[in-house]
C-alpha positions in Angstrom: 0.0 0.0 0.0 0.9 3.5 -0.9 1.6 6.1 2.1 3.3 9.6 1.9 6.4 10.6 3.9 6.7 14.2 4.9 10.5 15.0 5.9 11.9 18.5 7.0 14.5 20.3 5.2 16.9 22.5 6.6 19.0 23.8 4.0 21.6 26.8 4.9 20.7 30.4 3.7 22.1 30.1 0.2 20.7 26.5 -0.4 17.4 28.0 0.4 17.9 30.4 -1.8 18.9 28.3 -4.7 15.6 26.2 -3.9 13.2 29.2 -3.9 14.8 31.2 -6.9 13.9 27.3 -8.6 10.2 26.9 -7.4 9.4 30.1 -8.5 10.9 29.9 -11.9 9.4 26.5 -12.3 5.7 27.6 -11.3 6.4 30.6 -13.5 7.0 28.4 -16.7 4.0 26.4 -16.0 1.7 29.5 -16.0 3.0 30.4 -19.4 2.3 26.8 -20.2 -1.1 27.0 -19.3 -1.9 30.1 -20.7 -1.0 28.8 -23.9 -2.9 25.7 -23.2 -5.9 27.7 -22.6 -5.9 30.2 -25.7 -5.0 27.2 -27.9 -7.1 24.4 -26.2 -4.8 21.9 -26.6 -4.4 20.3 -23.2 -3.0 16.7 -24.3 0.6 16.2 -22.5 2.0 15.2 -26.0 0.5 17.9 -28.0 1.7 20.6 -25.2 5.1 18.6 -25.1 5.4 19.4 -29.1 4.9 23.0 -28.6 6.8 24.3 -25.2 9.2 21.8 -25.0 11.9 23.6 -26.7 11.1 27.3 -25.4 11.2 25.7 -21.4 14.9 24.5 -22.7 15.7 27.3 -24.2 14.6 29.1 -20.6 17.4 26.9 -18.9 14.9 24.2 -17.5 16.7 20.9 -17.7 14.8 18.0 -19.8 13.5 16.4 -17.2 11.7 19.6 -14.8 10.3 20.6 -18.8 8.8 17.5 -18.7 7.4 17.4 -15.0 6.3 21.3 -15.7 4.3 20.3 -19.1 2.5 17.5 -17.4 2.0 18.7 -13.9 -0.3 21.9 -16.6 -1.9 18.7 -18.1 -2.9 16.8 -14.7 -4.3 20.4 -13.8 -6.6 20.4 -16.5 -7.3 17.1 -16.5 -8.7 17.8 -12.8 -10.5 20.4 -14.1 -12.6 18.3 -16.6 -13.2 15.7 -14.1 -14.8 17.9 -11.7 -17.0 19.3 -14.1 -18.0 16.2 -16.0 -18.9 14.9 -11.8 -21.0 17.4 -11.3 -18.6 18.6 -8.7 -18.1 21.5 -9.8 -21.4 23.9 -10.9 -22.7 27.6 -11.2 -20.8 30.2 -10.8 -18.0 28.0 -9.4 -17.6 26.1 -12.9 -18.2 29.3 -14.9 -15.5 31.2 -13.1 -13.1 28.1 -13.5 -13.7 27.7 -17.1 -13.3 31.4 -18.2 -9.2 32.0 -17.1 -6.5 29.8 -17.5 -5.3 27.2 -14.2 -2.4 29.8 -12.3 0.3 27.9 -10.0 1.2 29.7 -6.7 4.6 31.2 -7.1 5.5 28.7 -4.1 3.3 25.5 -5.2 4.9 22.2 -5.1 7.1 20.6 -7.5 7.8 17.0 -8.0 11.6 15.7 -8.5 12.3 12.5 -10.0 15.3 10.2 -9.0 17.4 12.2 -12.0 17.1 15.8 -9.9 16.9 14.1 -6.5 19.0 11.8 -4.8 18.5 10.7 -1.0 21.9 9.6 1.1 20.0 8.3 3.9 22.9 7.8 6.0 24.1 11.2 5.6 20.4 12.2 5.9 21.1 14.5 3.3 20.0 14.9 -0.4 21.0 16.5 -3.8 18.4 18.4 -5.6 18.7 19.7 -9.3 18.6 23.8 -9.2 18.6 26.7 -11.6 22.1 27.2 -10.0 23.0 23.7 -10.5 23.2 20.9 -8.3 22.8 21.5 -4.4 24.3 19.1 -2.4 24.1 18.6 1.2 21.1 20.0 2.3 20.0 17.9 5.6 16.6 16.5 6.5 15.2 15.3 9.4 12.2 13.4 10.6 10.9 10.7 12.9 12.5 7.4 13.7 9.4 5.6 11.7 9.6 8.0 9.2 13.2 7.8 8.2 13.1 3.9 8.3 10.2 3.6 6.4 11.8 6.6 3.7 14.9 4.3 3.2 13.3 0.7 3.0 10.7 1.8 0.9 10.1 4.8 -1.4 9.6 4.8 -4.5 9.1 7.5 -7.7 9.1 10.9 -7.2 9.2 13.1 -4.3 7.6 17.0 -4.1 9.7 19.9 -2.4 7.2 22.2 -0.9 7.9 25.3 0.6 5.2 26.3 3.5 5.1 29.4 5.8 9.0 29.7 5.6 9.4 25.7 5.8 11.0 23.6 3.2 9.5 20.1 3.4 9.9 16.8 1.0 6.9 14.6 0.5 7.6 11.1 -0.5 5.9 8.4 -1.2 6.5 4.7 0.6 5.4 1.2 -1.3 4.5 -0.1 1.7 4.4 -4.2 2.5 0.5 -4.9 3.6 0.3 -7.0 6.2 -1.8 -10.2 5.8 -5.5 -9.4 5.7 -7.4 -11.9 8.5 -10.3 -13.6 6.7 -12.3 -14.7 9.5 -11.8 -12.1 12.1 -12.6 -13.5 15.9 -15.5 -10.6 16.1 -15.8 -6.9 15.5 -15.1 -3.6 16.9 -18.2 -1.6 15.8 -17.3 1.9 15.9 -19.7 5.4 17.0 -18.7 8.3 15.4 -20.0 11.3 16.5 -19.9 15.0 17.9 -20.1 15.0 21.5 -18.1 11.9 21.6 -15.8 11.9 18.8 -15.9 7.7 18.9 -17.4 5.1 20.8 -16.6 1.8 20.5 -18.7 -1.5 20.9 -16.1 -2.2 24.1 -18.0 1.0 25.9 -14.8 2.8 25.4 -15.5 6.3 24.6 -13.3 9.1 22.9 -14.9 12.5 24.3 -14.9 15.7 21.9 -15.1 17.7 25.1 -11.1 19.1 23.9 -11.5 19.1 21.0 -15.2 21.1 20.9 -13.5 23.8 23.4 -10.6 23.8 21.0 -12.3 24.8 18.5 -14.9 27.3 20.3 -11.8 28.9 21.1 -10.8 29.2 18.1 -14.2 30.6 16.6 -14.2 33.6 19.0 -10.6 34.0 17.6 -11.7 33.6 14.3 -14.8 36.3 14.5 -12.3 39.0 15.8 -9.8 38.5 13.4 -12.6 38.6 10.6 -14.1 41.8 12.1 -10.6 43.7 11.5 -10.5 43.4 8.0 -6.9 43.6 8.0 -4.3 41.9 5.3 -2.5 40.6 8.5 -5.8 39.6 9.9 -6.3 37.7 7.2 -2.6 35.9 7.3 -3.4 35.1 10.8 -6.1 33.2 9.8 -4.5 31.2 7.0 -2.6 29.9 10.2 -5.1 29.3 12.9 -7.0 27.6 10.3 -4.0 25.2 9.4 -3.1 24.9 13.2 -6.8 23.9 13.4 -6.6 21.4 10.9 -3.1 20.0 12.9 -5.4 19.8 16.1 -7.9 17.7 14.4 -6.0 15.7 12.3 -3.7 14.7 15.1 -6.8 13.9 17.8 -8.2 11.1 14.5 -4.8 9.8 14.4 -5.0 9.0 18.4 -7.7 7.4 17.8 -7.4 5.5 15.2 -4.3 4.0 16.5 -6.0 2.9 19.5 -8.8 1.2 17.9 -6.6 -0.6 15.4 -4.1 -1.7 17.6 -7.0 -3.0 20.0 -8.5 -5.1 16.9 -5.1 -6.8 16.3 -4.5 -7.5 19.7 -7.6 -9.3 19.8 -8.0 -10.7 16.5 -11.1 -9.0 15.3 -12.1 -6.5 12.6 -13.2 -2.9 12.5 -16.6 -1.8 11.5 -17.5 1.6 11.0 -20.7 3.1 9.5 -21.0 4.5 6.4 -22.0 8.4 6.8 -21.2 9.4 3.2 -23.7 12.1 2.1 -24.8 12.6 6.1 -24.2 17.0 5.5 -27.0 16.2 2.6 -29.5 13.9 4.4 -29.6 15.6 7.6 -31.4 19.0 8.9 -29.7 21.5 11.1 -30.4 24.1 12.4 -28.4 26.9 11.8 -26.0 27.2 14.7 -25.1 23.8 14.5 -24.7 23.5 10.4 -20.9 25.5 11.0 -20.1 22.6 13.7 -21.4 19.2 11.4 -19.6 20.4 8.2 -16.5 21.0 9.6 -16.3 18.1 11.9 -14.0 15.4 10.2 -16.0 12.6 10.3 -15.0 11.8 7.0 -11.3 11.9 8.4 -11.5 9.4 11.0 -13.0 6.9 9.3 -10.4 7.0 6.2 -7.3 6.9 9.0 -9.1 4.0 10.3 -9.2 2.3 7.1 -5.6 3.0 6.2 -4.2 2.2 9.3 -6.4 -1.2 9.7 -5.2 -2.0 6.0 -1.8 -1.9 7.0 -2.4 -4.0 10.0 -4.0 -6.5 8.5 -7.0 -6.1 10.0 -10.4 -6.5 8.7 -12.5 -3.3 7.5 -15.9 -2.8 6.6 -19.0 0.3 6.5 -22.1 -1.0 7.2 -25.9 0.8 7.1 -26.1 3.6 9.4 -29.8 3.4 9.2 -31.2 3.6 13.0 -28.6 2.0 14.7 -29.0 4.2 17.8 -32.5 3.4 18.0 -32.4 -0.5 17.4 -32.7 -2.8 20.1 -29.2 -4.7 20.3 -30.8 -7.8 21.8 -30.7 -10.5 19.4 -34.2 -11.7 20.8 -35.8 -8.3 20.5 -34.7 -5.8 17.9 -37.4 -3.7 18.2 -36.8 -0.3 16.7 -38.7 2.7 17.7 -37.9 6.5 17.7 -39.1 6.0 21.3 -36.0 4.0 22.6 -34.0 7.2 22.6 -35.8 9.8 25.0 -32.9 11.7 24.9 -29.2 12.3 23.4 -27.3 10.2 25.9 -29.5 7.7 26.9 -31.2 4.5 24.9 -34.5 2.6 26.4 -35.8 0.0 24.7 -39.5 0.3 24.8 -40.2 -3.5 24.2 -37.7 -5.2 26.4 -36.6 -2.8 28.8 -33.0 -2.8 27.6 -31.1 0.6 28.3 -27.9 1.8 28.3 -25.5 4.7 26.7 -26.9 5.9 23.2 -23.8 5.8 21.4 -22.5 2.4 23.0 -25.8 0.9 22.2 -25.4 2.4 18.3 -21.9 0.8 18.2 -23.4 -2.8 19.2 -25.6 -2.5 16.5 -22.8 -1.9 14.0 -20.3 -4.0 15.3 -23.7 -7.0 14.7 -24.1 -6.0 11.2 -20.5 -6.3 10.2 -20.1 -9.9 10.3 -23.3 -10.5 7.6 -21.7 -7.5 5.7 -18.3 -9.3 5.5 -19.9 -12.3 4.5 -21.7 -10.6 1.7 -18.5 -8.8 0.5 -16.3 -12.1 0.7 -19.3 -14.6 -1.5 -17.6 -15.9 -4.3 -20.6 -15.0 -6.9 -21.7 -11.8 -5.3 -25.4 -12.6 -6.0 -26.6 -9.6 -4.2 -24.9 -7.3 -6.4 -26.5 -8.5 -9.8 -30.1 -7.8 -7.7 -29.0 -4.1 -6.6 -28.1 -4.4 -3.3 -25.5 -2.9 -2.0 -22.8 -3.9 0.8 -23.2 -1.8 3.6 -27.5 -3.0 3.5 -26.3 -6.7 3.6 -28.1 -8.4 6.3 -30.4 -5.6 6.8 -34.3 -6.5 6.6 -36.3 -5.4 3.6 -37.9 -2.5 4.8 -39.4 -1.9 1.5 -41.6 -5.0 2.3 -43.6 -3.7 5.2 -44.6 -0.3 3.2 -47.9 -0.3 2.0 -49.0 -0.8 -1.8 -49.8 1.4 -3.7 -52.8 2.4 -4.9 -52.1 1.3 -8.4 -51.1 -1.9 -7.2 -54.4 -2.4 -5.3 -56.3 -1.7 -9.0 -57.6 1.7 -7.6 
C-alpha cells in the first residue's frame, strides 16, 4: 500500500535560496504553459510537449523539470474536466473556473524524479537539481518511523514544498500490507460522532469535550480577526485555520491507532458506518450546520481504514440506518424513535433494555458487520447482480412492510 512521507528540510541560507529562486521559476514556466494551453485548447501532454518543450529549454529548465512542468499543466486540467464532468463543480463555481486559464502559486509544489533528487540516507542529506546547478548537502530530518520507512521503501518521485518559511519533502512509501485476516474472531463496531468523537462497541468512549473547546476557542478567535479586515488579519487566519486542521488531524490519528491496535490484539475486525452524504440527508439548524460540516468525520474513518489496512486487519461500513435506535438484543430488535428519549441515553420500549446511546449504536454496527463481511467475501456476489449494496447486507427489507400502492391495489 501507498503512504506519503513528509521530511523536514533544513537547508543553509544560500541553499534555500537556490531552492526558492527554482520553485518560483518552475511555477512561473508552468503559467505560461497553461496560458498557452488555454488560448490554444490543446491540453494533451503530448501535444503541449510538441509546442513548449523547446522554449522551457531554451529558458534553462533541464529536460527532465520541462517535462514534469508540461505534465504537472496537463494533470491540472485534466482535474478540471473531471470535476465538471462529476457534477462537482457547478454555477458560478464552474463558470468562473472555465473562463481563465489554471495559475500555479509562485510557491506551489514541484515534484523531483530520482534524476534531480537523490537521497543519502545515511548522511540524511539529499541532492536536488537547481537553476544554480546541483545543491548538495542540504539535511533532512524526521521521525524514527519516518526515516526507516523513507529508506526501506520509497519509491518515484518526491515534491519539495515550501510552506510558511518551511522547506519540506513529501515522498511516497510502497509499503508491504500486512496479511488481511479472513475470518476475524468478532468486530469492533465503531460510533462516530460529535459530543463523543468515537465510541466503541467495548464501551470505550473518545470525548470531543477538547476538541469542541478547542475549536470554540478558536471561533471567537476567528470572529475577531474577521471583524478587523486587515491583510494581516487575514494571514493570521491562513494559520489558525491550518493549526486547526493539525489539532484535528492529530486527535483522529489517536484514535485510530488505539482502535486498530485493540482489533489486532484481539483478532477482530473494525466496523464503522458508512455516513457518506450525512451534511446532505440531515437537517440543522443553523447554529449547528458550521459545527457538522466542519467536523472530520470523513477523516476518521479514512485513517481507520488505512491504518487497519496496514495492519492486517479487517474493514468494513455497514448501514447507518437507526442504529442508535435498534434494540441490540438478538431476541428483541425492536426499533422505535421512542427508545432514545434523549441524546445520551437508549430505552428500549419492548424489552426494557437501556444503556449509553452511542454504545448501544456501536453494538448494533459491530452485529451488522459480520453479515456485511460475509456478503463482501461470497464468491458470486449474487446480491450485487439484484441491486443491493454492501453496507444494507443483512439488513431487513424495509421496502416490504410499506404499503402498496394504490395502483397496485387496482384503484
Amino acid at each position: 500500500m501507498r503512504l506519503v512521507v513528509q521530511v523536514k528540510l533544513l537547508p543553509t541560507p544560500e541553499q534555500a535560496e537556490a531552492l526558492e529562486a527554482t520553485l518560483h521559476q518552475l511555477n512561473q514556466a508552468a503559467n505560461q504553459v497553461s496560458r498557452l494551453a488555454f488560448e490554444s485548447k490543446t491540453f494533451g501532454v503530448f501535444a503541449l510537449r510538441r509546442r513548449v518543450y523547446s522554449e522551457l529549454k531554451a529558458v534553462g529548465l533541464g529536460a527532465q523539470q520541462a517535462q514534469h512542468v508540461i505534465k504537472k499543466v496537463a494533470d491540472a486540467y485534466t482535474t478540471l474536466r473531471g470535476l465538471i464532468r462529476n457534477g462537482r463543480l457547478t454555477g458560478k463555481r464552474r463558470v468562473k473556473a472555465e473562463s481563465k486559464p489554471i495559475c500555479f502559486r509562485s510557491n506551489a509544489a514541484r515534484p523531483f524524479d530520482d534524476r534531480c533528487l537523490s537521497w543519502l540516507h545515511d548522511a540524511r542529506t539529499v541532492s536536488i537539481w537547481t537553476l544554480r546547478g546541483r545543491v548538495k548537502g542540504i539535511a533532512f530530518t524526521g521521525s524514527a518511523e519516518q526515516l526507516k520507512m523513507l529508506a526501506a521503501y520509497r519509491r518515484g518521485e518526491s515534491d519539495l514544498l515550501l510552506r510558511d518559511g518551511v522547506w519540506y519533502l513529501i515522498a511516497t512509501c510502497e509499503v508491504p500490507q500486512a496479511r488481511l485476516e479472513a475470518d476475524p474472531d468478532g468486530w469492533i463496531g465503531v460510533d462516530r460522532g460529535v459530543v463523543n468523537l468515537a465510541t466503541t462497541s467495548d464501551g470505550i468512549t473518545y470525548s470531543g469535550e477538547r476538541l469542541s473547546g478547542y475549536r470554540r476557542r478558536m471561533a471567537r478567535v476567528r470572529a475577531e480577526l474577521q471583524a478587523r479586515r486587515t491583510k494581516s488579519a487575514r494571514r493570521k487566519l491562513k494559520r489558525r485555520a491550518k493549526r486547526e486542521r493539525r489539532f484535528a488531524a492529530n486527535t483522529n490519528h489517536v484514535i485510530a491507532n488505539e482502535i486498530v491496535a485493540d482489533a489486532q490484539r484481539t483478532g477482530r475486525g473494525i466496523a464503522v458506518e458508512e455516513l457518506a452524504g450525512i451534511r446532505d440527508r440531515v437537517r440543522l439548524w443553523p447554529s449547528q450546520r458550521a459545527t457538522l460540516s466542519t467536523w472530520p468525520f470523513h477523516q476518521l474513518g479514512d485513517f481507520l481504514a488505512y491504518k487497519a489496512r496496514r495492519a492486517g486487519v479487517a474493514f468494513v461500513q455497514v448501514d447507518p440506518a437507526y442504529t442508535s435506535q435498534m434494540c441490540p438484543n438478538s431476541w428483541c430488535g425492536h426499533t422505535a424513535r421512542g427508545n432514545r428519549p434523549t441524546r445520551d441515553t437508549f430505552r428500549c420500549r419492548s424489552c426494557g433494555f437501556a444503556g449509553p446511546a452511542d454504545h448501544i449504536a456501536a453494538l448494533n454496527v459491530s452485529r451488522r458487520a459480520s453479515a456485511v463481511w460475509v456478503f463482501v467475501n461470497m464468491p458470486n456476489e449474487p446480491a450485487v447482480e439484484s441491486g443491493l449494496s454492501a453496507s444494507r447486507a443483512g439488513q431487513p427489507d424495509r421496502t416490504a412492510r410499506r404499503k402498496p400502492r394504490a395502483s397496485a391495489l387496482g384503484r
